[in-house]
DOFI-635337 format. One record per atom (N, C-alpha, C, CB): residue in one letter; x, y, z. Coordinates in steps of 0.02 Angstrom, whole numbers, plus 50000, padded with zeros to 5 digits. Glycine has a CB too. Example, Ala and Ser with C-alpha at 12.3 -4.5 7.8 and 13.67 -1.06 7.14 Angstrom:
<pts>
A506604971650390A506154977550390A506604983550390A505654977650452S506424988850354S506844994750357S506455000250394S507044997050286
</pts>
This chain:
<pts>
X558835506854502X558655510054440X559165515454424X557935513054442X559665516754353X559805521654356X559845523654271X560365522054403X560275530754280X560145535054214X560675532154206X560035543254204X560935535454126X561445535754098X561815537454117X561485537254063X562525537354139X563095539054168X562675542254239X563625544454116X562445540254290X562225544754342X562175537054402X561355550354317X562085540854441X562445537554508X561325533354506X562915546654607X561435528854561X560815526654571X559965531354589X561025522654622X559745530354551X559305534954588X558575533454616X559235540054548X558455526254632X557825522954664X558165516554696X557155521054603X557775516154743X557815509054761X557085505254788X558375508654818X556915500654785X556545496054797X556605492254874X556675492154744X556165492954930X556285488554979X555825483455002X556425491555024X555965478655005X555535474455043X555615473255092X555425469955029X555215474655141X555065476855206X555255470355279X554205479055197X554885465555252X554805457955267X555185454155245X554295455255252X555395449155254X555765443355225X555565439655195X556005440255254X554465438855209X553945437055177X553415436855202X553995432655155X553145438055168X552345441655148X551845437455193X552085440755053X551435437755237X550805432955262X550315434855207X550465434555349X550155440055203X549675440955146X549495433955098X550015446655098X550165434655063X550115427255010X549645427754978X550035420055037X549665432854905X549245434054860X549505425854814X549375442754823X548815424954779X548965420654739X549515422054683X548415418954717X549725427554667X550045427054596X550655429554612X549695430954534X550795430454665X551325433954708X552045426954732X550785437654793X552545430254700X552985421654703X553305420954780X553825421054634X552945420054829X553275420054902X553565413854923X552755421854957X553485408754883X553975401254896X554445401954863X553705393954876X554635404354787X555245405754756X555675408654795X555195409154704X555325417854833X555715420454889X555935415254936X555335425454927X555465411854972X555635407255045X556505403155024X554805399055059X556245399954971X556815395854947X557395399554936X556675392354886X557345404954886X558135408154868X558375409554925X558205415054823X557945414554995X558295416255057X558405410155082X557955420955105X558045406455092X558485397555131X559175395755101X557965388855108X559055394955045X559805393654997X560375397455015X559735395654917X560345406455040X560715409455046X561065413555120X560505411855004X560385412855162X560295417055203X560445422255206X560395415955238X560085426955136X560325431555148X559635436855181X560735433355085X559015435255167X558725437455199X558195433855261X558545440555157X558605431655270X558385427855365X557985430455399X558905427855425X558215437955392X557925442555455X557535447455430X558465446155499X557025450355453X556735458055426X557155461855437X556135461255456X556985468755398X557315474855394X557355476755465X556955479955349X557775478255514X557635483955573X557845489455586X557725482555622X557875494155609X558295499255607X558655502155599X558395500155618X559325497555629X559975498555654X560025496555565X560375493255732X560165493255545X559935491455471X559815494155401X559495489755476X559385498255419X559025500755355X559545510355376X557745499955363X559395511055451X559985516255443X560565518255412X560175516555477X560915510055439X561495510155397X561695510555317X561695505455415X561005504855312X561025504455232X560895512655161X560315498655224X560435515755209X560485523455193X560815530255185X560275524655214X561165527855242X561835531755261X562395530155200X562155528755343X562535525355167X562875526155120X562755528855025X563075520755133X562095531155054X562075533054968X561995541654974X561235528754917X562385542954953X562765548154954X562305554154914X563485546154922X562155550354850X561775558854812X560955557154838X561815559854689X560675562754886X559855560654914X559635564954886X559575560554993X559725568754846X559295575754838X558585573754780X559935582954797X558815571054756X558205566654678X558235558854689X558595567854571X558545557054745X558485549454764X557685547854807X559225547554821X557295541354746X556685540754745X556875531454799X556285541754648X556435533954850X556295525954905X555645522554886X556185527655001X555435516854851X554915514354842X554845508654878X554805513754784X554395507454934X554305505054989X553685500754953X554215510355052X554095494954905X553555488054877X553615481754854X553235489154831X554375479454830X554485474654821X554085469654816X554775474254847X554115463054874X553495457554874X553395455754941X553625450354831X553245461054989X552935461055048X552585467355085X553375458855084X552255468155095X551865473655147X552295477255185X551385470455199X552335481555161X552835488755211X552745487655286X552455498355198X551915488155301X551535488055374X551825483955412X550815486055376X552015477555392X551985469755429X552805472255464X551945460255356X552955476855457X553675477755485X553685482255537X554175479955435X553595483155598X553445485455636X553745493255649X553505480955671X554425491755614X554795499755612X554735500955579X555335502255618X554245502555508X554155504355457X554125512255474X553615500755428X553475514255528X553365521755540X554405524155531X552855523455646X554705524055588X555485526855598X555855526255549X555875523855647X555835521355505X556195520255455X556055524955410X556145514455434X555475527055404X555115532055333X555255537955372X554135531355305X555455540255434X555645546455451X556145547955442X555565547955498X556595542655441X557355543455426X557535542855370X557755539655454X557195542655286X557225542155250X557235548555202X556935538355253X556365551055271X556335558955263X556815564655281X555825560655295X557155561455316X557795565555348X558485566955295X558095560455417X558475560755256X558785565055226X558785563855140X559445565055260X557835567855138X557895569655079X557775566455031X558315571455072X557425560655050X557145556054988X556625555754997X557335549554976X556415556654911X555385554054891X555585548554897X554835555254806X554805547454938X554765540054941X553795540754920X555075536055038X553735533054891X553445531654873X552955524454905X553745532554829X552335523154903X552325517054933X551655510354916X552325519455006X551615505754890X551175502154865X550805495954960X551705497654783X550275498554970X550295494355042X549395493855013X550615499655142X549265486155049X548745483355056X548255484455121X548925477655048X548585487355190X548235492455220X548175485955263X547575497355182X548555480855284X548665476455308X549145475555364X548725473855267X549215473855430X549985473355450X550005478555538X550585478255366X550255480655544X550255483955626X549975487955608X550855486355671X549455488655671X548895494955674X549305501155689X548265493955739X549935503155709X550225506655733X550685510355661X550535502855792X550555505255606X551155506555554X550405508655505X551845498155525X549785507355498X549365508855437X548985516055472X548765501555412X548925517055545X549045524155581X549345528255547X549395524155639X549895527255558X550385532455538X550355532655464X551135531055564X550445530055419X550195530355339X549695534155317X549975524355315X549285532655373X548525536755345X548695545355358X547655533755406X549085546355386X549115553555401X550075555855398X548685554755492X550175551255370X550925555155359X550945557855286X551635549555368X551415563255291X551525569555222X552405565855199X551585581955264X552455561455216X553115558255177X553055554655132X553525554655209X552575553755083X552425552355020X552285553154955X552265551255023X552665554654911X552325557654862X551885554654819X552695560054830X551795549654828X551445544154799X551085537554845X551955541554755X550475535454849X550255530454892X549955526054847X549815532754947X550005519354835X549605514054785X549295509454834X550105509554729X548615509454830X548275506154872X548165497854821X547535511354896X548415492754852X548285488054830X547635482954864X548885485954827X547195482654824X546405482354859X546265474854842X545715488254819X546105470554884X545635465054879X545115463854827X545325465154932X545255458854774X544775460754702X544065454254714X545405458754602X543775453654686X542945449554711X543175441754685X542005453354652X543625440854695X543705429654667X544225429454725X544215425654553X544255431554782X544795431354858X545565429154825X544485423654931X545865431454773X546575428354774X547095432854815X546845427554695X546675437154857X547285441654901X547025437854963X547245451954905X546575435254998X546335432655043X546335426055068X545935434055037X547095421655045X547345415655059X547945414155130X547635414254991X547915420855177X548315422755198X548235426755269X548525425055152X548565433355270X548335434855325X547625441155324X548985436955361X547755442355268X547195449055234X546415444255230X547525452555124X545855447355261X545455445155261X544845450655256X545535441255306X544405451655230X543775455955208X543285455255260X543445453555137X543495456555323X543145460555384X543085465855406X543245459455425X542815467255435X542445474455476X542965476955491X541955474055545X543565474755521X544215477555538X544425481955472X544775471455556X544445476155423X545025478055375X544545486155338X545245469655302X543855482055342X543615488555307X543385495355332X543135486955274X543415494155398X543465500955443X544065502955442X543285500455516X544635500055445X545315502755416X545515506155343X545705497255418X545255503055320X545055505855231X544675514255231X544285498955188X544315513655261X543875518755267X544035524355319X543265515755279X544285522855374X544705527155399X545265529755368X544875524955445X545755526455320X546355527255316X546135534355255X546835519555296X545745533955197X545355537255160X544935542955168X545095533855144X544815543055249X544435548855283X545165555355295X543995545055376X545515551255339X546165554055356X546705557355275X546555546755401X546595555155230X546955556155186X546645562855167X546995550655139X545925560955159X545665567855128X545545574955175X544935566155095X545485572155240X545725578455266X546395581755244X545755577555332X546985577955251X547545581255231X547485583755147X548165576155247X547065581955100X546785582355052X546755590255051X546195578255051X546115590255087X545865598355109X546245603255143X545335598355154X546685601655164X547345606455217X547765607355147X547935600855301X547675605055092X548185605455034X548835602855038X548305611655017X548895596955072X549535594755057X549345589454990X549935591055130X549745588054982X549815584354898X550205575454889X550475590854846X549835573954890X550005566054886X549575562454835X549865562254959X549735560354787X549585554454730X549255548554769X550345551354690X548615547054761X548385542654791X547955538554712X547955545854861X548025532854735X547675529954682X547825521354695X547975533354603X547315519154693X547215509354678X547115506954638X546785505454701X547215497854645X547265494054603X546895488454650X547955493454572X546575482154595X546305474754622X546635472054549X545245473254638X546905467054576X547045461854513X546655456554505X547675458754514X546065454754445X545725451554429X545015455654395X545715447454481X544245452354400X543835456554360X543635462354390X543315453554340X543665464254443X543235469954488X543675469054560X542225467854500X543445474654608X543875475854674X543005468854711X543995488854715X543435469754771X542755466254830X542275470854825X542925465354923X541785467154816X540965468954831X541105475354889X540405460754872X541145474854940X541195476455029X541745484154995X541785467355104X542165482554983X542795485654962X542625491754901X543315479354931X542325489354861X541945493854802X541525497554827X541565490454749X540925497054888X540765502454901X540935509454941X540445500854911X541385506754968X541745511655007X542345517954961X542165506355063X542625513754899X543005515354848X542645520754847X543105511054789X542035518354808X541545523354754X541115527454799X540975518754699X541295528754866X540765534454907X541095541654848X541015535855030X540485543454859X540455552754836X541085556554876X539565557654872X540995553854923X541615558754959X542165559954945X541805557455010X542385551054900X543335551354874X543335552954818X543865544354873X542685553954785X542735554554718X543255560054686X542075555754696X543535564654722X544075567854701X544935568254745X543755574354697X544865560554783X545125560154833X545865554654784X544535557254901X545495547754752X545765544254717X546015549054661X545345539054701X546615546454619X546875550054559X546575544954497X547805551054560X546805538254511X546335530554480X546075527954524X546685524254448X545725522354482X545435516354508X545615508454465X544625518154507X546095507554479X546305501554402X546045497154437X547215499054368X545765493354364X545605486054386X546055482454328X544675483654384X546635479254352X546935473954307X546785466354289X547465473654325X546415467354258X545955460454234X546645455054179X545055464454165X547085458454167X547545454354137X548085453454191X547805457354071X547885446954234X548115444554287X548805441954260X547635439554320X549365442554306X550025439054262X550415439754345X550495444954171X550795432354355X551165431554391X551715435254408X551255427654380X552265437454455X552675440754466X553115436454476X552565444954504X552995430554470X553705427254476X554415426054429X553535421754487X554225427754378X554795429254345X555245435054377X554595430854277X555015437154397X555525443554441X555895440654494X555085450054481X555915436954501X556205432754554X556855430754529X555785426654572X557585433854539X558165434454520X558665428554554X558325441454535X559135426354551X559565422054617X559905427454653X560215415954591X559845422854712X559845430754783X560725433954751X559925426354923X561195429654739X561825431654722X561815438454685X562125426354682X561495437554620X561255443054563X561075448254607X560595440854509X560565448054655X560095451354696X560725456854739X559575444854751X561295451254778X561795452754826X562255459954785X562325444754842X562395457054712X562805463454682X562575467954671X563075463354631X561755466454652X561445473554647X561395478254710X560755472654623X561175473954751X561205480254823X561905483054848X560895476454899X562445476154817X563105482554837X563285488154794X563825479454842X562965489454724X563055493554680X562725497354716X562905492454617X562225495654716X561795502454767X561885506754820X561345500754796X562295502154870X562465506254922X563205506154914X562195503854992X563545505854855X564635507954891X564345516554869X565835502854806
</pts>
């Protein structure tokens, strides 16, 4: 993303190479295919990697990291280190996660202050997020509910983070909606969207080449 005459100032990552989740409206075979065609993304993000790739953008001071593309931040196991080193030097980051993915990576989310923004993407009541690895159990929703307990403590200590969700379709899950709507978050959430005008993301789906120049603009 950038301004007028001004150097880059966001970037977009996807975390995974692809998504288990596998929302219905979510284009993860268009992805499969363009990276087969190209290999350019074979591999997940790792470390050594995403270090490097950081290390070259030069102005961090108003440089915004949005950790959402078309896969789950969580499902990447170095996600926690990666967002520390991001914090290191000096970038908002931002992050859209389904609360899905290593117990060790939605841990650390629930109680990290490196966000200025968190978009909870929630399981809506006709299962089109639930074709996959996301499933509406006791796990997921004791994770939900923990992750929301933990937030609002840091809530109350006054640190400041944008929290707010979304379900795409008529309403969030039954199971999922009540936990939303306890009294407790009621000043915890900033929204609650329900996007009932369901629309595919696959048009965003670029040829990886197009894709290749943009990330070298990004990082020379």
């Amino acid at each position: 993303t950038k301004k007028e005459n001004a150097s880059c100032i966001s970037m977009e990552v996807s975390a995974v190479k692809r998504c288990s989740i596998r929302c219905k409206y979510c284009p993860q075979d268009q992805l499969k295919k363009a990276s087969k065609e190209n290999e350019i993304n074979s591999n997940n993000i790792d470390l050594k990697i995403f270090e490097k790739s950081i290390s070259n953008i030069v102005y961090s001071k108003n440089f915004n990291l949005h950790w959402t593309g078309y896969s789950e931040p969580c499902l990447n196991i170095n996600f926690p280190e990666m967002v520390k080193l991001a914090a290191k030097k000096g970038f908002t980051q931002e992050i859209s996660t389904t609360l899905v993915g290593h117990q060790k990576c939605i841990d650390y989310l629930s109680n990290s202050l490196a966000f200025s923004h968190i978009g909870l993407h929630l399981p809506d009541d006709s299962g089109l997020m639930e074709s996959g690895s996301l499933k509406v159990n006791n796990k997921y929703l004791n994770n939900l509910e923990s992750f929301l307990d933990n937030r609002l403590k840091l809530m109350y200590k006054g640190y400041e983070t944008v929290l707010d969700s979304q379900t795409f379709g008529s309403d969030y899950h039954p199971e999922v909606k009540k936990i939303l709507y306890k009294e407790k978050y009621k000043n915890l959430l900033k929204n609650r969207y329900v996007r009932s005008a369901l629309h595919s993301r696959s048009g965003g789906v670029r040829p990886i080449d197009n894709l290749k120049i943009g990330i070298k603009r990004i990082l020379k």
